[in-house]
N, C-alpha and C positions, 0 to 999 in steps of 0.2 A: 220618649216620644211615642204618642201611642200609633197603631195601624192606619185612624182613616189622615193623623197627621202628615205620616210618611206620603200618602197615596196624595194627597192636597199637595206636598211638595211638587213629588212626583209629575202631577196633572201640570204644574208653575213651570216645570224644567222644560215640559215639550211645550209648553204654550210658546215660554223664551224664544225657544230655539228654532221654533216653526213659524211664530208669530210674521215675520217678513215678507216672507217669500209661502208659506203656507206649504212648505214641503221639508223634508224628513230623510237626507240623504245617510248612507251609510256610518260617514263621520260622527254625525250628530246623532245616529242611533244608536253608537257604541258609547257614547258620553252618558247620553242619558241612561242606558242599563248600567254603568258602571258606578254610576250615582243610587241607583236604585240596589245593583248589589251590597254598595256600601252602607245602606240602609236597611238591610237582613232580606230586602226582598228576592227572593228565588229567581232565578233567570226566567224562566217560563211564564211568571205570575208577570214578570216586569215587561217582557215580550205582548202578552196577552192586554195587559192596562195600556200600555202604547198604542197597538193596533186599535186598542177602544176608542182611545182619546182623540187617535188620527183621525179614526170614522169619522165620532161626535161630533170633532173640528171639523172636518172635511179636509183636513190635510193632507199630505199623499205622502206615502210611507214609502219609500223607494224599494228596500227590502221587499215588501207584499208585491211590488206591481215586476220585478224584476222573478219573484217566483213563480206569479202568475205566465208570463211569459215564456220562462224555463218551463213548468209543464205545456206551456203549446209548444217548444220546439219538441218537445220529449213525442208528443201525439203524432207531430207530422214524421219527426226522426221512425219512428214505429212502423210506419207506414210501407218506408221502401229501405229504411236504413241511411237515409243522405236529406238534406235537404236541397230541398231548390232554390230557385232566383224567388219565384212568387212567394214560398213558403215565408224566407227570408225578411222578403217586404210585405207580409202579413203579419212579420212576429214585431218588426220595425214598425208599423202602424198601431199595434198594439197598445206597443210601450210607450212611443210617444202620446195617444188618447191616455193611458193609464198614467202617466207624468203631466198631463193637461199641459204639454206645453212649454213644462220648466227648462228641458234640455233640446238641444238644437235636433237639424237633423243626423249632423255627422256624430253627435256623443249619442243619439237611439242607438245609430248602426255599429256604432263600435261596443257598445253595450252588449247588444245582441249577438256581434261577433264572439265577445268573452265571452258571453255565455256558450257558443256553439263549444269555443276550443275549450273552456270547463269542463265540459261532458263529453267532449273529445264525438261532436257529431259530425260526420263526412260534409262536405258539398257536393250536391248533385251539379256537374258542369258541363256546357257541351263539348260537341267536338269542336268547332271554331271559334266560340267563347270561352270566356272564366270570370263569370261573373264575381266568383268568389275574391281574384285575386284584384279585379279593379276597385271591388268595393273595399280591400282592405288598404289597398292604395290609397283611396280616394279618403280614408278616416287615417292615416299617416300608421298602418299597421304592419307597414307590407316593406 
């Protein structure tokens, strides 16, 4: 099988599996690299040809938009070492515009909760609230 064959498969696998819903969650993006590894292509080359195809499509690559996000918690975390309530529901609006919508509200915010406890970043909370603790509540975290 030659190279541009593999890459036309390739191209077939995420059309497949995006083709519905137009979106590229993690499940689906570990299938389709492991199709591609098993086709000699290099993880990074098959990472790279993905994110192309998502573009091209216009698909939403769940991967890309949940990194984009982790580096805005990373800037605001920087900032005082905690995030806040707004910071929180900026990183939350985010993700949802960057998922156009595929996931509800409460899977954005519990998203963005993994990601805080991933990187192990503080919640900034008052003294008479906790925003942190109702919002984890409130996605069944808590």
């Amino acid at each position: 099988m030659s190279l541009d064959d593999v890459k036309k498969q390739f191209v077939e696998q995420v059309k497949l599996r995006a083709y519905d819903d137009r979106y590229v969650d993690k499940q689906e993006e570990r299938e389709i690299l492991q199709i591609a590894l098993q086709q000699g292509i290099t993880v990074d080359s098959a990472r790279a040809a993905l994110a192309q195809v998502c573009e091209s499509q216009n698909y939403v690559l769940e991967s890309k938009v949940l990194q984009d996000v982790s580096d805005l918690l990373q800037i605001f975390n920087d900032g005082d070492g905690k995030i806040d309530e707004k910071e929180f529901n900026d990183a939350v609006a985010k993700l949802k515009k960057g998922v156009q919508d595929k996931k509800t509200d409460i899977q954005c915010k519990r998203m963005v909760l993994e990601l805080m406890e991933e990187n192990a970043y503080s919640p900034k909370t008052g003294m008479f609230s906790n925003w942190y603790k109702r919002v984890k509540k409130e996605v069944g975290m808590a």
